[in-house]
N, C-alpha and C positions, 0 to 999 in steps of 0.2 A: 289403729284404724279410726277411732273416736275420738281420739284426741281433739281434735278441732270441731269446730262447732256444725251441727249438721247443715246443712244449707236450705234444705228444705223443712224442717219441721218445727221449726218455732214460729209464732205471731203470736203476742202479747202472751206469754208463755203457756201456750193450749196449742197441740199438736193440731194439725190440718193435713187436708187428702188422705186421711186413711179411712178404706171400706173394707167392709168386711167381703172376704171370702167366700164361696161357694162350699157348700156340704161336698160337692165331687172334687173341688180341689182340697181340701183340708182333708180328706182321706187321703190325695195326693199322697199330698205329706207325710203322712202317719207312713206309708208303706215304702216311700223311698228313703225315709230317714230314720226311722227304725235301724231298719239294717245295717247303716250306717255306724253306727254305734255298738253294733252285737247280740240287738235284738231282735229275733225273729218277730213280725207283728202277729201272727196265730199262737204265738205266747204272753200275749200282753193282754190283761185284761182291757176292756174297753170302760172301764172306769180311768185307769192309768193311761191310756191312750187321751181321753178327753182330759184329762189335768195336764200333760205332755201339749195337745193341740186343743185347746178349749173348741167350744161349740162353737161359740160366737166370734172366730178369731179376725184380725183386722189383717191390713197389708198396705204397704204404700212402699213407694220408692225411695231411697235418700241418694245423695249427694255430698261429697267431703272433697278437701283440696286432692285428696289423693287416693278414695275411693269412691266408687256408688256400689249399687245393690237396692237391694230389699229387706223390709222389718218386719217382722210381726206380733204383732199386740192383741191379748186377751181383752174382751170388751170395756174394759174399764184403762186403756191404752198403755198398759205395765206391757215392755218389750218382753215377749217371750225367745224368739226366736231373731234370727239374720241371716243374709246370704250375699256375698259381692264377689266380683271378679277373680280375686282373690281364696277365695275356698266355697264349699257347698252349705248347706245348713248347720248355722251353729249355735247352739242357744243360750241366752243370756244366763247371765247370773244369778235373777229372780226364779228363771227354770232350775237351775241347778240348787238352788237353795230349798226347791219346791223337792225336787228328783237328782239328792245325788250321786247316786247310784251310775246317773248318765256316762259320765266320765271318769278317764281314769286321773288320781290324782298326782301331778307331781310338786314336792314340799321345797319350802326357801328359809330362808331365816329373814328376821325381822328389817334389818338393815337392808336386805336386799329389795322386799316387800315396798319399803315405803321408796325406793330409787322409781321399784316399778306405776307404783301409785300416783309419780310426778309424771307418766306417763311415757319412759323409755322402753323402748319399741322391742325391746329382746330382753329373756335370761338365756343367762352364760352359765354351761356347766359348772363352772366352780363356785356360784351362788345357788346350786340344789342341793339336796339333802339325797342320797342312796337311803336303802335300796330303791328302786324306780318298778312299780307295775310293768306287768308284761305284757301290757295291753299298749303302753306306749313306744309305737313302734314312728318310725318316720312317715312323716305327712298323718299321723294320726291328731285330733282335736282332745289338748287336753286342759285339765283347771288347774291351776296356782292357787296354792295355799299357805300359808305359815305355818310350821311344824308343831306352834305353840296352839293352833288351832286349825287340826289337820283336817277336818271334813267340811270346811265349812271354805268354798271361792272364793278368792279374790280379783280372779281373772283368769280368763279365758284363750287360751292360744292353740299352733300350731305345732308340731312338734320336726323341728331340725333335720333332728340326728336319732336314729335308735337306739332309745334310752335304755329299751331294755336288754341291752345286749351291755352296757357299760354299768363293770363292776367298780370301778375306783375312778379317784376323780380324775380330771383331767380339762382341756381347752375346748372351746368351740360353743357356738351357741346351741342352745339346748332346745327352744322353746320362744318363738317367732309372737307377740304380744297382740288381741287383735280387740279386744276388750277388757277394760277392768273399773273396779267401785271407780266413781264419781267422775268417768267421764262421761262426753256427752248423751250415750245411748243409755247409760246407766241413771240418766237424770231427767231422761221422758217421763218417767215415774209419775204418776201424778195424785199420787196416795201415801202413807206414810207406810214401807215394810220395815220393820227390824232385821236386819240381822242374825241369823242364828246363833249359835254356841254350838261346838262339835259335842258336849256333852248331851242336847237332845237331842242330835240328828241321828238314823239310822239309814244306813247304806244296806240296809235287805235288798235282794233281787228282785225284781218284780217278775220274773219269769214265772209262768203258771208251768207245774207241772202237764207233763204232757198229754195225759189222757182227760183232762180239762179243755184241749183241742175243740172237740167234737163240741161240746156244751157252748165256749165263745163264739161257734163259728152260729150257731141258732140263734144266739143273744143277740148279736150284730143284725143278726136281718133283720130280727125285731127291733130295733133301735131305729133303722132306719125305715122300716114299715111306720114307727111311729113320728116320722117327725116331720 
């Protein structure tokens, strides 16, 4: 999907057109894409809600030979999030390195990583690794990783076929390609992040237990009382 250069967001390499958001849309957000993913939002604290949808979050529109849509960027214009024709809200890599928890993961081998890194548009079932999460069902958004460094993105896509229903291997494409490292969207960046290592990242839930309900839902109003 990024492969080619965005159309609208370079001039002398500093992004343009993007304003930020509204407090009532950026809840938006939080409430219809939450869900999306398996999160109830009266389970998410509003700490992890605001690192998920920053305060300050931006928005603009792009353009590519062969999609558009919309991006969104935390105040310092790191893409957080995206949406086009093509699927609903799906969030970057920087998100998922931040939260990766977000998504479920399904794993590749090295050789097939760098085919996809040159920017080919699918993995094929016989370039993934079993078992497959049970969270990756068709038309579900999931991450690509290398097995050698299994929590930690490389890209971001759609899913085919129901992965999790396939015990052994076999044909067909798996995993529909819609971002990955150092294409264009990945290179708005305009700061230096590292990389993680799947040795410090933790995949904990961010679910609040449930009688913590009550208490988020007081905190929220106060948050929004104060701002």
């Amino acid at each position: 999907m990024f492969k080619k250069k965005l159309e609208v967001f370079f001039f002398n390499s500093q992004i343009k057109n993007l304003s930020n958001i509204k407090s009532s849309e950026r809840r938006g957000l939080v409430d219809t894409s939450l869900p999306l993913f398996g999160f109830p939002k009266e389970r998410i604290s509003l700490e992890t809600q605001y690192e998920l949808f920053p305060k300050a979050t931006k928005c603009t529109s792009y353009k590519t030979t062969t999609s558009s849509g919309y991006i969104y960027t935390d105040s310092e214009c790191t893409p957080t999030w995206f949406e086009s024709e093509e699927s609903s809200i799906v969030p970057s890599l920087y998100t998922l390195w931040k939260c990766p928890y977000l998504l479920p993961i399904v794993l590749s081998h090295e050789g097939v990583i760098e085919i996809l890194l040159q920017g080919y548009k699918y993995l094929n079932l016989p370039g993934t690794i079993l078992p497959f999460d049970e969270r990756c069902k068709k038309n579900t958004i999931v991450a690509i990783a290398d097995y050698k460094d299994p929590l930690v993105p490389i890209a971001v896509g759609r899913c085919l076929m129901d992965l999790s229903v396939v015990k052994e291997r076999g044909s067909g494409v798996a995993v529909q390609i819609y971002h990955f490292i150092d294409d264009e969207l990945f290179k708005m960046v305009q700061k230096t992040i590292i990389k993680p290592r799947s040795e410090n990242v933790s995949i904990e839930s961010p679910l609040l237990p449930e009688e913590e309900n009550e208490d988020l839902s007081n905190k929220e109003a106060g948050y929004q009382k104060n701002r």
